[in-house]
C-alpha positions as CSV (number, residue, x, y, z in Angstrom):
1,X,0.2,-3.3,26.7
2,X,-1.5,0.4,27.4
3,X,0.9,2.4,27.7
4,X,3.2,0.4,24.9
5,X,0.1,1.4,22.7
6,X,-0.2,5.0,23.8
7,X,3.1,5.2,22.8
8,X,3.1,3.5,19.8
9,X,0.2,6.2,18.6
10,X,2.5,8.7,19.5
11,X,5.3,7.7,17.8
12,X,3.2,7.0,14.7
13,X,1.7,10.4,14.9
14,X,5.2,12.6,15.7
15,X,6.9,9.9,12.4
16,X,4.1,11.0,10.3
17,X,5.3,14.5,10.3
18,X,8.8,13.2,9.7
19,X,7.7,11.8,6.7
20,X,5.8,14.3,5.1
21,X,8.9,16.6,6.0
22,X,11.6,14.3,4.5
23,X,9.4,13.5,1.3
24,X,8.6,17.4,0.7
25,X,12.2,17.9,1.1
26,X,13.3,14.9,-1.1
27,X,10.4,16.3,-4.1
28,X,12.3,20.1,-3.9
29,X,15.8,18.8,-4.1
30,X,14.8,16.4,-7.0
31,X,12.6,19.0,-8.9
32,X,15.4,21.5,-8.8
33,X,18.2,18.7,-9.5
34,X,16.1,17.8,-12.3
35,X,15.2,21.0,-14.0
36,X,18.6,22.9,-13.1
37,X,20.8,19.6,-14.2
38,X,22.2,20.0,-10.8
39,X,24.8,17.1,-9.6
40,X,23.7,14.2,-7.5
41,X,25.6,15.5,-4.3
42,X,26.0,12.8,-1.6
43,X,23.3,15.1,0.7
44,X,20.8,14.2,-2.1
45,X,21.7,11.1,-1.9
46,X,21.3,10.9,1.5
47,X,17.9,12.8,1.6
48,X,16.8,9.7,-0.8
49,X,18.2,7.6,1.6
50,X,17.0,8.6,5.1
51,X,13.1,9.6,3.4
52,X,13.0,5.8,3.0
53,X,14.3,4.6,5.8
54,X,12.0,7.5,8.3
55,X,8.9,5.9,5.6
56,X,9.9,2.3,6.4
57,X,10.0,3.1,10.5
58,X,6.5,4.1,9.9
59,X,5.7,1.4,8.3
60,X,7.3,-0.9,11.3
61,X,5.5,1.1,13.8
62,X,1.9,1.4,12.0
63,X,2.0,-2.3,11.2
64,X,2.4,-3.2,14.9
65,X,-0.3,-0.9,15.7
66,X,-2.4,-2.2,13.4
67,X,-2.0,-5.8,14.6
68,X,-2.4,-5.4,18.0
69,X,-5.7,-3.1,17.5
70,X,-8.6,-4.5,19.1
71,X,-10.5,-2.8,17.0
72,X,-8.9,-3.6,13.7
73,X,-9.5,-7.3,15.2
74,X,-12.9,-7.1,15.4
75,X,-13.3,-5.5,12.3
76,X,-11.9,-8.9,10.6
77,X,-14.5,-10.7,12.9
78,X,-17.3,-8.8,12.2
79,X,-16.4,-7.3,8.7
80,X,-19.9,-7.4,6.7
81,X,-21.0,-5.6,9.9
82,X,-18.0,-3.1,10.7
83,X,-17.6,-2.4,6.8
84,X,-20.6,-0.1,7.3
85,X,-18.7,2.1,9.8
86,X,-16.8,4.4,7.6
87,X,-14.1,5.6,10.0
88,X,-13.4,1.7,11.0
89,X,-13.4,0.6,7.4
90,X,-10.8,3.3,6.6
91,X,-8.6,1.9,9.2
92,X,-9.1,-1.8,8.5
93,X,-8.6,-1.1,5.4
94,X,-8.4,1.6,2.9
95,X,-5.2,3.5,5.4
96,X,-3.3,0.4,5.9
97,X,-3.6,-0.5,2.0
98,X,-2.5,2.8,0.9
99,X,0.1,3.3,3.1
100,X,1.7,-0.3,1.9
101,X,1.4,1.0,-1.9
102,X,2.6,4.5,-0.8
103,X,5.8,3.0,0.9
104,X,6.4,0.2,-2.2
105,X,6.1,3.6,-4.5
106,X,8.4,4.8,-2.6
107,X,11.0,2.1,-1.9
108,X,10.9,1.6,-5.6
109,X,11.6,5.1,-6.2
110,X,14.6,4.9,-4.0
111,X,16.4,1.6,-5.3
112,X,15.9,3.1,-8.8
113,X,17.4,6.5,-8.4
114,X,20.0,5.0,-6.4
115,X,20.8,2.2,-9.5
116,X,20.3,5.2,-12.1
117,X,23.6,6.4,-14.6
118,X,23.3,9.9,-14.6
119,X,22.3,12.7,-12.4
120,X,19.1,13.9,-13.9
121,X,18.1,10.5,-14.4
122,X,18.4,10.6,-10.4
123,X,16.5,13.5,-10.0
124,X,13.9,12.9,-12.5
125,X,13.1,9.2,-11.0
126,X,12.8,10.5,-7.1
127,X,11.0,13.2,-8.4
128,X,8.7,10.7,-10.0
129,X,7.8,8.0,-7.4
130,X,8.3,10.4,-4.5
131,X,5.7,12.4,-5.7
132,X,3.2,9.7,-6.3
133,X,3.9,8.2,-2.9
134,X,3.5,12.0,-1.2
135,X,0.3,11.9,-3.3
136,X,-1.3,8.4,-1.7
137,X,0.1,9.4,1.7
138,X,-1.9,12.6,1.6
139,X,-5.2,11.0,0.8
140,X,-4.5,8.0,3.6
141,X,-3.8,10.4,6.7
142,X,-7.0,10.6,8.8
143,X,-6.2,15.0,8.7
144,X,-8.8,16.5,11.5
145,X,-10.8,17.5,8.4
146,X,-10.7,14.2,6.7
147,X,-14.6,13.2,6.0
148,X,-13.6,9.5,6.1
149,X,-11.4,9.4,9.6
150,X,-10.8,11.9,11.3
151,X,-7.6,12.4,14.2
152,X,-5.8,15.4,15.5
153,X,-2.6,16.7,14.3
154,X,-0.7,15.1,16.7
155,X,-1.5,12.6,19.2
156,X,0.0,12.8,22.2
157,X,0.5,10.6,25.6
C-alpha cells in the first residue's frame, strides 16, 4: 500500500503538469481560432479531446488518493477538530471540491464545443469553460508558495 501511494503522488504530481500544459495549449488554440475565425481542424479537435481526457485521469488518480488518505480519514473523524488545521482542511476539502468543479467546467466545456454548429462557436465555448476551469485549477494546486497548502513542484519517489 506504500509504495502504490508513493506512486500514486507521483503520478498525480507529474499529471498535474500535463494538465496545466494541455489546458494552456487548448486556451491559445481556441483564443486564436476564435479571434482569427480559424477552422476547427481535427488537431483542435483533438487538443479538446485529449485536455479532457489527461483532466479526467487526474481526476481518477487524485480521487484514489484521496480515499485511501489516512489523513483525509481522520480529517472526516475528527473534523470540528482538523477544520482548524489549514493545510488539512484544504485537502479534505477546499482541493478536492475545486478540482471536481474545475473538471465538470471542463467536461462541460468539451461536450459543448464538440456538439457546437460552427467553428467559432467551437472556439469561443472552449475558450470559455477552459479558461474558467484553468482559473479554479490554479487557485486549488498546493504551489510551494501557496499560504493555504503548500507542496513542491514535483513530487517524486
Amino acid at each position: 500500500m506504500f509504495s502504490s501511494s508513493i506512486f500514486l503522488v507521483s503520478l498525480h504530481s507529474i499529471l498535474r503538469w500535463l494538465v496545466l500544459a494541455s489546458l494552456i495549449l487548448a486556451i491559445f488554440r481556441a483564443y486564436r481560432g476564435f479571434t482569427k475565425n480559424t477552422i476547427f481542424t481535427k488537431i483542435d479537435n483533438s487538443i479538446r479531446h485529449w485536455t479532457a481526457t489527461i483532466a479526467h485521469a487526474q481526476l481518477v488518480v487524485g480521487m484514489t488518493l484521496y480515499i485511501q488518505n489516512p489523513v483525509i480519514k481522520y480529517f472526516w473523524a475528527n473534523f470540528k477538530e482538523m477544520s482548524q488545521q489549514l493545510d488539512v482542511l484544504f485537502f479534505g476539502i477546499i482541493h478536492i471540491f475545486l478540482m471536481l468543479v474545475a473538471i465538470i467546467l471542463l467536461t462541460i466545456g468539451s461536450a459543448m464545443a464538440k456538439r457546437k454548429a460552427n467553428d467559432k462557436e467551437k472556439f469561443r465555448t472552449m475558450l470559455l469553460w477552459f479558461s474558467l476551469a484553468l482559473f479554479i485549477i490554479s487557485i486549488a494546486i498546493p504551489w510551494p508558495f501557496s499560504p493555504l497548502a503548500n507542496r513542491p513542484y514535483i513530487r517524486t519517489f
